[in-house]
C-alpha positions as CSV (number, residue, x, y, z in Angstrom):
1,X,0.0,0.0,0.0
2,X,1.1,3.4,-1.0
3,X,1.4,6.5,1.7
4,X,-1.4,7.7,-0.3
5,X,-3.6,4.8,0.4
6,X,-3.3,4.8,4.1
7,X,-6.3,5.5,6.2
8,X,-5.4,8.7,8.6
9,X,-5.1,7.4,12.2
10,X,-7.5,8.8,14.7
11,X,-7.7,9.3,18.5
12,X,-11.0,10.7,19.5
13,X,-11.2,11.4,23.5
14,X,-13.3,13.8,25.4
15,X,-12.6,15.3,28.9
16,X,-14.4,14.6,31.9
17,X,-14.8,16.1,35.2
18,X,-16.3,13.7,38.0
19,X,-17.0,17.1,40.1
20,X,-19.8,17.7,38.4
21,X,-21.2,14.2,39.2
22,X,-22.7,15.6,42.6
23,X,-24.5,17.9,41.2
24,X,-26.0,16.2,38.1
25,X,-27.0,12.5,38.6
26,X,-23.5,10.6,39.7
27,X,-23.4,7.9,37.3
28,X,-26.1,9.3,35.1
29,X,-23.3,12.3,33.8
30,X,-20.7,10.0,33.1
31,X,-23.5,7.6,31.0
32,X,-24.7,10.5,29.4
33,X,-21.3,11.9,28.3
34,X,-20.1,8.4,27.1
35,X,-22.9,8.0,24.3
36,X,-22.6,11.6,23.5
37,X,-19.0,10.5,22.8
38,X,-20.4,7.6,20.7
39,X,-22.4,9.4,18.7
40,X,-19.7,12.3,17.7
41,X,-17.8,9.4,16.6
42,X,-20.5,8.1,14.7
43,X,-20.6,11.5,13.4
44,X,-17.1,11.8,12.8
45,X,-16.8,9.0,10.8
46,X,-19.8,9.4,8.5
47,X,-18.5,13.2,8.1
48,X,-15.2,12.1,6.9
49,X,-16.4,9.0,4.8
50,X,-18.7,10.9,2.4
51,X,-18.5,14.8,3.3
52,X,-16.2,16.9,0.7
53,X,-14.1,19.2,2.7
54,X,-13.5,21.3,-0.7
55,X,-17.0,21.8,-0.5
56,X,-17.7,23.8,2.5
57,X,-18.0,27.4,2.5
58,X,-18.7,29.7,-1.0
59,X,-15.3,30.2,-1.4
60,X,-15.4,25.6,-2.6
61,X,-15.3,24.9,-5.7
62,X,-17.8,21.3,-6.6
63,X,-16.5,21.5,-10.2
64,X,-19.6,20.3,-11.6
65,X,-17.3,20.0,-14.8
66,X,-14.4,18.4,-13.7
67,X,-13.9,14.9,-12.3
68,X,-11.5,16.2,-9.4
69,X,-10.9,12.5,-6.8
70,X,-8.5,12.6,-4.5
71,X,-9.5,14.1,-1.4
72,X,-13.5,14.2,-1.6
73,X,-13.4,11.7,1.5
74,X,-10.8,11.1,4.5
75,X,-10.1,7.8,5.0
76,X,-10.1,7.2,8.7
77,X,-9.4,4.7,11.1
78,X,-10.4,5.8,14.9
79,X,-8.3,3.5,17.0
80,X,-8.7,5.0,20.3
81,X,-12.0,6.4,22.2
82,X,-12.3,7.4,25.4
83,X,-13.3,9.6,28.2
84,X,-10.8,11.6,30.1
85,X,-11.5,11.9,33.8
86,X,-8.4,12.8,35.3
87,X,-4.6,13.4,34.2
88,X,-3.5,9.8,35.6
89,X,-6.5,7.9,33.3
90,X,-5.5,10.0,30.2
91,X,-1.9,8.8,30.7
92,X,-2.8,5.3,31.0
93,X,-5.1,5.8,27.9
94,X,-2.4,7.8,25.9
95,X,0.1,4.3,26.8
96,X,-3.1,1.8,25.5
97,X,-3.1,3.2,21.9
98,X,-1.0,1.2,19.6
99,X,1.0,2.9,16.7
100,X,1.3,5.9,15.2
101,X,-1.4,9.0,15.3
102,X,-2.1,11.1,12.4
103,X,-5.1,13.1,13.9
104,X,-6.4,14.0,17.8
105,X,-9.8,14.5,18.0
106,X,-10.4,16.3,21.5
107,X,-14.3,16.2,21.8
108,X,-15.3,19.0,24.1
109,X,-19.1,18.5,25.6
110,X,-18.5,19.9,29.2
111,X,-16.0,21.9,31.5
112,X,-13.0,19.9,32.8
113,X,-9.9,20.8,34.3
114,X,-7.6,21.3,30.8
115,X,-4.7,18.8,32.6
116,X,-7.1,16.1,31.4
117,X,-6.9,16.7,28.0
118,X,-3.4,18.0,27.8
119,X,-2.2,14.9,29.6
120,X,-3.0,12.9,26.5
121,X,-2.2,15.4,24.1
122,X,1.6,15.2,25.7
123,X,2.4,11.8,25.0
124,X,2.0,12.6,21.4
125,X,4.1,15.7,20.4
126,X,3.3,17.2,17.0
127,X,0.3,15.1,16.3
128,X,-2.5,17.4,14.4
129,X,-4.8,18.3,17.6
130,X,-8.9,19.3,16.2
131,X,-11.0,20.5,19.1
132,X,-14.6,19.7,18.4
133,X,-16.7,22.0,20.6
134,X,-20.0,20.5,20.4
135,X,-24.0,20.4,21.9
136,X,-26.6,18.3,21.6
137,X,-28.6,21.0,21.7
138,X,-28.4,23.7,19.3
139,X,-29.8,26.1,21.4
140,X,-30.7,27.3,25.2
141,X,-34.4,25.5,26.3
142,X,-36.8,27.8,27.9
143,X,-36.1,26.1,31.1
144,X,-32.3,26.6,31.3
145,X,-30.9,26.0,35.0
146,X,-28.2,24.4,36.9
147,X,-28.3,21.2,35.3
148,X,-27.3,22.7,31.7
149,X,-24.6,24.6,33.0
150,X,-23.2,21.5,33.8
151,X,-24.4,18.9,30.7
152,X,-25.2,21.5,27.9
153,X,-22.3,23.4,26.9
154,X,-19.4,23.5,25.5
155,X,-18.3,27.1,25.6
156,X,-16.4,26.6,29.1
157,X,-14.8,23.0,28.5
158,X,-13.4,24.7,25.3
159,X,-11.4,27.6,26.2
160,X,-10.2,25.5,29.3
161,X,-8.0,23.3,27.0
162,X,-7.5,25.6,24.1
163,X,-6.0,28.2,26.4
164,X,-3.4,25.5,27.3
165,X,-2.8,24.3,23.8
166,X,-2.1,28.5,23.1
167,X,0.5,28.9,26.0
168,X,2.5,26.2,25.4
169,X,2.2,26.8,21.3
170,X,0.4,23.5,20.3
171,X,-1.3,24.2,17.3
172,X,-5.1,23.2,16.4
173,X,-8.2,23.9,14.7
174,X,-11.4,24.7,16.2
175,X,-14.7,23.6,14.9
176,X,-17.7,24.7,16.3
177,X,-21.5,23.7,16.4
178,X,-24.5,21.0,17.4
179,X,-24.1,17.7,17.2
180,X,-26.7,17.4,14.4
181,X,-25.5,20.2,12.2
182,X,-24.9,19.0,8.8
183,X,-22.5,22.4,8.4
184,X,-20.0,21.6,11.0
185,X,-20.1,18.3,10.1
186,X,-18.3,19.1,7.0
187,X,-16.1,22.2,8.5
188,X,-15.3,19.1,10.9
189,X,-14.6,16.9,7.9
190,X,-12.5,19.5,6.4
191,X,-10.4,20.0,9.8
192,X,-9.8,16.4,10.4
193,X,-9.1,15.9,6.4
194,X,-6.0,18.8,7.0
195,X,-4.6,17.9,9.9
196,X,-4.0,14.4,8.3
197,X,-2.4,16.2,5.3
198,X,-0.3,18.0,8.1
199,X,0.7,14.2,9.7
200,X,1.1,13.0,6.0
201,X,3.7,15.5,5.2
202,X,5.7,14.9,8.8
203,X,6.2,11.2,7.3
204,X,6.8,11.2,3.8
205,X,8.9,10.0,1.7
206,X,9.7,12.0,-1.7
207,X,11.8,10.1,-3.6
208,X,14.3,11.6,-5.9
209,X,16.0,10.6,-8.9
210,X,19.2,11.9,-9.4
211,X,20.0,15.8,-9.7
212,X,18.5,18.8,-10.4
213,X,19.7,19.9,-13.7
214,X,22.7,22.1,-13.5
215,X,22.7,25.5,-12.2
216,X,18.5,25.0,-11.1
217,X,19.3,25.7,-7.5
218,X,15.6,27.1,-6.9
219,X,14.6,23.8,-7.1
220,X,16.5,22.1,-4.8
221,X,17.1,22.2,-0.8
222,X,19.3,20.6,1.9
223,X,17.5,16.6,3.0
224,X,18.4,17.3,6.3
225,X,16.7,21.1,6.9
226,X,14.1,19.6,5.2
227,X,14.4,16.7,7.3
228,X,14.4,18.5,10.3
229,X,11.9,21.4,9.5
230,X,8.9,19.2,8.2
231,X,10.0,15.7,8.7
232,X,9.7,14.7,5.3
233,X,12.6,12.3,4.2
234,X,14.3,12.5,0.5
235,X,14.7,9.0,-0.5
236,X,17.7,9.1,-3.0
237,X,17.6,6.8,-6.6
238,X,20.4,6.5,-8.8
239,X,18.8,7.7,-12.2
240,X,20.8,3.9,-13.4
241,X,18.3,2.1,-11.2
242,X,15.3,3.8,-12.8
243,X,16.9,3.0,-16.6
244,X,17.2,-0.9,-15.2
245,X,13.1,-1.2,-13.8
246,X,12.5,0.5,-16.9
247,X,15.1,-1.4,-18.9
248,X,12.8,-4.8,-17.4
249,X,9.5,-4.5,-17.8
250,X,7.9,-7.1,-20.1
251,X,5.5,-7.1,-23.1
252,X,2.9,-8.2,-21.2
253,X,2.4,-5.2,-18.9
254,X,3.3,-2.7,-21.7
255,X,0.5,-4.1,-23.4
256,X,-1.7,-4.1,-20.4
257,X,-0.8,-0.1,-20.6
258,X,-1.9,0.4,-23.5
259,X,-5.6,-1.1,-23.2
260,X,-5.1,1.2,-19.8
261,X,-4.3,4.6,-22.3
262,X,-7.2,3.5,-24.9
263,X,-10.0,3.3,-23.0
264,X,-8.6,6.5,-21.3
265,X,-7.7,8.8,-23.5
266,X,-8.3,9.9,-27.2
267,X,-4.8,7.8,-29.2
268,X,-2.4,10.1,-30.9
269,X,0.3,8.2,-30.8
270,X,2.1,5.4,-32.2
271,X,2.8,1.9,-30.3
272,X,6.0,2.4,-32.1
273,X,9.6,2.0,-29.7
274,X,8.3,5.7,-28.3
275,X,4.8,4.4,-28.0
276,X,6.2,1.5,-26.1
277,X,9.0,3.0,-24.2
278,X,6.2,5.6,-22.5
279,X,4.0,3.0,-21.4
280,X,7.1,1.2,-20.2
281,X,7.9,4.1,-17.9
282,X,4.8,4.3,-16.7
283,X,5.2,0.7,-15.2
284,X,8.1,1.6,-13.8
285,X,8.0,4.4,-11.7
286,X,4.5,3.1,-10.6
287,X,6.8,-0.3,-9.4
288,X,9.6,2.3,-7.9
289,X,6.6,4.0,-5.9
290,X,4.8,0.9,-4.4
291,X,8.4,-0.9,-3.1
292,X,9.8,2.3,-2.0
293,X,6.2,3.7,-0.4
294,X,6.8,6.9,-1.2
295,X,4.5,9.9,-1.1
296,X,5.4,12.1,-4.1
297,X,8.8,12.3,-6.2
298,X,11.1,14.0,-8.1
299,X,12.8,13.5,-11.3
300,X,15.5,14.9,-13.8
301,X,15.1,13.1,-16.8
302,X,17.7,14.7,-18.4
303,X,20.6,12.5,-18.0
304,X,22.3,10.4,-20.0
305,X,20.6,7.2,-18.1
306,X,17.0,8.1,-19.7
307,X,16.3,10.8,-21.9
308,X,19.8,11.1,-23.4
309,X,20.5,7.2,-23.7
310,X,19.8,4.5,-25.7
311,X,17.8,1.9,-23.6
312,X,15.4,4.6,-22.1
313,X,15.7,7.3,-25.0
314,X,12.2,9.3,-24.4
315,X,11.2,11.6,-21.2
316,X,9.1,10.2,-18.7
317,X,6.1,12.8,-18.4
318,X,2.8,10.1,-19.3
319,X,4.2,8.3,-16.3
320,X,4.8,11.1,-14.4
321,X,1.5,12.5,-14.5
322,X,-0.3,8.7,-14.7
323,X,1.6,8.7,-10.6
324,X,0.1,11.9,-9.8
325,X,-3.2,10.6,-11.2
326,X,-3.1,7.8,-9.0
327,X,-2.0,9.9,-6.1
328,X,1.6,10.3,-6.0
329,X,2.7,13.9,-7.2
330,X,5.6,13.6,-9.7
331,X,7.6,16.9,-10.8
332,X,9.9,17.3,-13.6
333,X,13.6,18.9,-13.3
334,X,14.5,17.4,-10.0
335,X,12.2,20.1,-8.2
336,X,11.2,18.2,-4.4
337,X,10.5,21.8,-2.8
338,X,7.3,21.9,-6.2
339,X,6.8,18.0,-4.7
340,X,5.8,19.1,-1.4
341,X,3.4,21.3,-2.7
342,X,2.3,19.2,-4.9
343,X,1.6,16.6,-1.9
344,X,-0.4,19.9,-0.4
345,X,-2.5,20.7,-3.7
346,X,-3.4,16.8,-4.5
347,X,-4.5,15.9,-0.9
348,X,-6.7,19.3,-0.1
349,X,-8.1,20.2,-3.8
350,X,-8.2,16.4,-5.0
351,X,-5.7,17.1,-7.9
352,X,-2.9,18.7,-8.4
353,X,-1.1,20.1,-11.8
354,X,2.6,21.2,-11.9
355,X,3.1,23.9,-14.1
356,X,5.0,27.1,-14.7
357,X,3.3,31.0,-14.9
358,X,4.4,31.3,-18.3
359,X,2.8,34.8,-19.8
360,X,1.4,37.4,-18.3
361,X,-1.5,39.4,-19.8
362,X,-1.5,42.5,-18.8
363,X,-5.1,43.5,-20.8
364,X,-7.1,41.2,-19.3
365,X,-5.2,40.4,-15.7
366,X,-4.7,36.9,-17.1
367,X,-1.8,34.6,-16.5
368,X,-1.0,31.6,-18.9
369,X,0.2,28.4,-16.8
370,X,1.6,25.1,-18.6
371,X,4.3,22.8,-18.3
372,X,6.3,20.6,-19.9
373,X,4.2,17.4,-20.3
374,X,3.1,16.4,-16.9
375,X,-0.6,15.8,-16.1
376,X,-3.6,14.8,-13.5
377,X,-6.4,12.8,-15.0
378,X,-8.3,14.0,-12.0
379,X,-8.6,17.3,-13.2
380,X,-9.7,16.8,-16.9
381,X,-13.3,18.0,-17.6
382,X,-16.2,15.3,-17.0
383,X,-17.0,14.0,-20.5
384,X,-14.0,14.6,-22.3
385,X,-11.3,12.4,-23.2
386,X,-7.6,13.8,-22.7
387,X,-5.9,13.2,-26.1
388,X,-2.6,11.0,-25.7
389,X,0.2,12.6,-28.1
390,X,4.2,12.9,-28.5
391,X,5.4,15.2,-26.5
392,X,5.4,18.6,-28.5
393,X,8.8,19.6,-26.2
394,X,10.9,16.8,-27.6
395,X,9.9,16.6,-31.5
396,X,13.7,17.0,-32.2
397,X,14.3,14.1,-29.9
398,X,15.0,10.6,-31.6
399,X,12.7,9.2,-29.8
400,X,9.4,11.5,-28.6
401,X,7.9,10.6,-25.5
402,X,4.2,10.4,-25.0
403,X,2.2,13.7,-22.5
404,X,-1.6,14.1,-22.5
405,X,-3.0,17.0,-23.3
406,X,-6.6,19.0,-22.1
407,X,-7.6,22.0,-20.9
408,X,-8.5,22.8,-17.1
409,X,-12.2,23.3,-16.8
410,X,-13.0,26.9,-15.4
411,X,-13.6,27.3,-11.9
412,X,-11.7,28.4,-8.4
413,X,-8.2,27.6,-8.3
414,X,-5.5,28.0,-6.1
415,X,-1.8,27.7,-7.1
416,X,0.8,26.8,-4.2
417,X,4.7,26.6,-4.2
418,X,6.7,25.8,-1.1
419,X,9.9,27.3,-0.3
420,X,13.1,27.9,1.7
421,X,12.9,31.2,3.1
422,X,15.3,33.6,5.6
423,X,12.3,34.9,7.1
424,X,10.7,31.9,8.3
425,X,12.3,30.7,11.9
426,X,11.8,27.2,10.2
427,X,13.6,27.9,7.3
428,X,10.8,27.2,5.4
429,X,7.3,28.5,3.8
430,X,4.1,27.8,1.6
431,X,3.3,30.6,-0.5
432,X,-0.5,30.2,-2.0
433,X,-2.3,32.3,-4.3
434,X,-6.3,32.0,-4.6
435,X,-8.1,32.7,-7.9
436,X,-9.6,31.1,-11.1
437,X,-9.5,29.2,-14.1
438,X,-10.8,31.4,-16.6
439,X,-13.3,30.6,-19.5
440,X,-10.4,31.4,-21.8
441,X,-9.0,29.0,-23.8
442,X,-5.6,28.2,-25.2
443,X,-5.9,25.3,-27.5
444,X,-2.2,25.2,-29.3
445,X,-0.8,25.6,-26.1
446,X,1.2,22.4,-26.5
447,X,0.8,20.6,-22.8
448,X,-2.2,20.7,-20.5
449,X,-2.4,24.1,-18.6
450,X,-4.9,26.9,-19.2
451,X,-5.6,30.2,-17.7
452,X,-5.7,31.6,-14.4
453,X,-6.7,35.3,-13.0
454,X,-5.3,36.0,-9.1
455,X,-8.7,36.5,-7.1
456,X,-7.6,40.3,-5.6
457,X,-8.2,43.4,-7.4
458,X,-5.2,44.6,-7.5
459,X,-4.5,43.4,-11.1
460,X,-2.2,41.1,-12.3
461,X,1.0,42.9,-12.3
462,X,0.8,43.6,-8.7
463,X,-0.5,39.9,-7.6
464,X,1.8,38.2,-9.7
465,X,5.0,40.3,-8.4
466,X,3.6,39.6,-5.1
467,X,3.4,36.3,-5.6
468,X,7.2,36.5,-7.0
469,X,8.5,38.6,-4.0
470,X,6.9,35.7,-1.3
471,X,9.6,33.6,-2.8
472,X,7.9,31.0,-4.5
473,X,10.8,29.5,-7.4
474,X,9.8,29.1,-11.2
475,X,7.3,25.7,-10.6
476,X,4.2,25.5,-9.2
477,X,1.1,23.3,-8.2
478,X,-2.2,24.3,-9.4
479,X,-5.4,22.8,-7.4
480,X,-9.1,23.3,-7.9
481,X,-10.8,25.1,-5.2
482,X,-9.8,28.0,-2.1
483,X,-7.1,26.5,-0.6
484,X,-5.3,29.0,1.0
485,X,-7.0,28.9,4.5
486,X,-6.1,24.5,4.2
487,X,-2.9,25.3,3.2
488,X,-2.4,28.0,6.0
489,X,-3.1,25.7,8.8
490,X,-1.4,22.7,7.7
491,X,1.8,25.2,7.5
492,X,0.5,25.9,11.2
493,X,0.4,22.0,11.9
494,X,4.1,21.5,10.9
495,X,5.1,25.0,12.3
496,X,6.5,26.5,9.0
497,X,5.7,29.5,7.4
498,X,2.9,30.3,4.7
499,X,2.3,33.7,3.1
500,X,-0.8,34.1,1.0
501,X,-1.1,36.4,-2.1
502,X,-4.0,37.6,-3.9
């Protein structure tokens, strides 16, 4: 199973004060606030099993005209539930859960001394924390007394814990509302779905094969301040051992390729050697991925091991994209700092396109994006097949890769890069820019791409310098939908830096 395929590990505990017992039923509190702890669960999981985060808000973008997958759902697995009742029981519950946590789920139905909660939260340092501040009741019964001071609210428990999280600089999200509030449900969705992008990021694996092509020093960083910064490892592969899987795959699977790319896209390309030689590094890099369980990758193809040699002899970009189809992000020209963001863009928005700003028009406050032949299936319009074609790039070549082509259906957008910064105590930033693909169309642009307008009204010379002076490099990842709040607070989650333009 690929990192992409893992469920998100979930603890979701509540804290409990037996004070309160005296004065509202003894046993019948602690009854009570177990099955209201059942059913948020409940809740939670049907949330996150068929809400859309991207969805929530006006600012989400359903792209009735796209078939975006990715990150509609959150897979979850909640392996821990429990009340909290005093700082010496949330230890001994903290010690019971087995394995790694992506996401903490702090359900909040009641005031409780905040050492409760933070008691668990301790033994798992840099775990994604969502507080869920929730009622039963969404509102105060004509007969308010004692008794719902006690068992009705959450606006006391809340603060108690979130206060402690603020002192001692944990970070977390806050979602807020009734129990049977369809709304929060999905703001709740959408918070849990983020936070496990923030825990997916702290243990990836990007692999990367070989260099960055000479002199591209914007598109590379140091492993180990990444490392220690994010805790996202670069997994090192000799562009050699690429050229042998390549080198090896049989007939057989090529051909099982091809049925793959004709009942996908419209064919215009041979199944000559090129024909071949794409499909066959499509099979490839999807066997590297899956025994190497990495996350996202990067890849300069332009050594003399692939492009520029004989066995390989054609660029890689149909598998490339084909990965990031399937859910591992792929960029070209060695660039791991565009693969982080491209981790970002695919998990939040559900696709994720790496491209280049490449014109800027200053009549209409338009910018052209493209790229050199890399793809995501998952953003091609509903009802259209991508065509399959050489590789415009490499005519010249002896051999001409193959590169789908289409054109992004219009809709909110959001382009992010990720960075090295000097500003950032981290070292490092997300820089993220909100706006739209526009109705325009480009069709001899000669890769998929299309056009996008920054949301501000500034105009485009001021948004796109601004975008330039945050510090973002010459790549990019493109993503349907307002992502820049997401991609804010899974910055916060890993404690780097994000700057948003507009």
């Amino acid at each position: 199973m690929t990192s992409a395929e893992a469920p998100a590990r979930a603890a979701v505990v509540s804290p409990y004060w037996t004070f309160w017992e005296a004065s509202a039923g003894g046993s019948t509190l602690r009854d009570d606030r177990r099955a209201l702890l059942a059913d948020a669960v409940a809740t939670l999981r049907d949330a996150t099993a068929s809400v859309d985060p991207r969805l929530s808000g006006e600012n989400r973008n359903p792209q009735p005209d796209a078939a975006v997958g990715g990150a509609g759902s959150v897979s979850l697995e909640v392996i821990a539930v429990s009340l909290l009742d005093s700082p010496e029981s949330a230890a001994v519950v903290a010690r019971g859960v087995s394995g790694e946590l992506d996401v903490i789920v702090i359900v909040i139905t009641m005031a409780a001394p905040p050492t409760h909660g933070m008691a668990f939260l301790d033994r798992f340092e840099g775990v994604p924390v969502v507080v869920w501040s929730v009622q039963r009741s969404r509102n105060i019964r004509a007969g308010f007394d004692a008794s719902d001071i006690t068992s009705a609210g959450t606006a006391v428990g809340t603060p108690q814990l979130t206060n402690m999280l603020a002192r001692t600089g944990r970070p977390h999200e806050i979602v807020v509302g009734a129990l049977d509030d369809e709304a929060c449900h999905v703001r709740l969705a959408r918070a849990v779905g983020v936070a496990a992008t923030a825990s997916a990021l702290r243990t990836a694996r990007i692999a990367r094969v070989g260099q960055p092509p000479p002199g591209y020093a914007c598109v590379d960083t140091d492993p180990e301040a990444l490392r220690r910064a994010t805790g996202i490892d670069l997994v090192a592969v000799d562009p050699a051992d690429l050229r042998r899987r390549w080198s090896a795959v049989d007939g057989a699977s090529i051909d099982q390729l091809q049925r793959e790319a004709e009942a996908t896209a419209e064919i215009a390309v041979a199944w000559d050697t090129a024909g071949r030689r794409s499909l066959a590094g499509a099979a490839a890099l999807e066997a590297l991925d899956n025994e190497l369980q990495v996350a996202a990758g990067a890849m300069n193809c332009h050594v003399p091991e692939l492009r520029f040699g004989t066995e390989v002899g054609v660029t890689p970009c149909y598998g490339l994209g084909r990965e990031t189809s399937r859910g591992i992000p792929w960029t070209c020209a060695g660039d791991v700092l565009t693969a982080v963001a491209m981790l970002v863009g695919k998990r939040l928005g559900g696709a994720a396109l790496y491209h280049e700003v490449e014109v800027i028009d200053f009549d209409t406050d338009e910018v052209a994006i493209a790229n050199s032949g890399e793809h995501d299936l998952a953003w091609c319009p509903a009802g259209r097949r991508p065509r399959l074609q050489p590789n415009p790039w490499y005519g010249d070549d002896p051999l001409t890769g193959a590169c789908m082509w289409f054109e992004l259906p219009p809709g909110p957008a959001s382009l992010i890069g990720f960075t090295p910064h000097s500003d950032e105590p981290s070292g490092y930033r997300f820089i993220v820019a909100e706006g739209h693909i526009t109705e325009r169309s480009l069709p001899q642009s000669p890769t998929v791409g299309g056009v996008f307008r920054f949301a501000g009204d500034a105009g485009v010379a001021e948004s796109w310098g601004a975008w330039a002076t945050a510090g973002v490099n010459h790549h990019s990842s493109a993503s349907p939908g307002h992502l820049a709040a997401d991609v804010a607070t899974v910055a916060r989650h890993l404690g780097v830096g994000c700057v948003a333009v507009s």
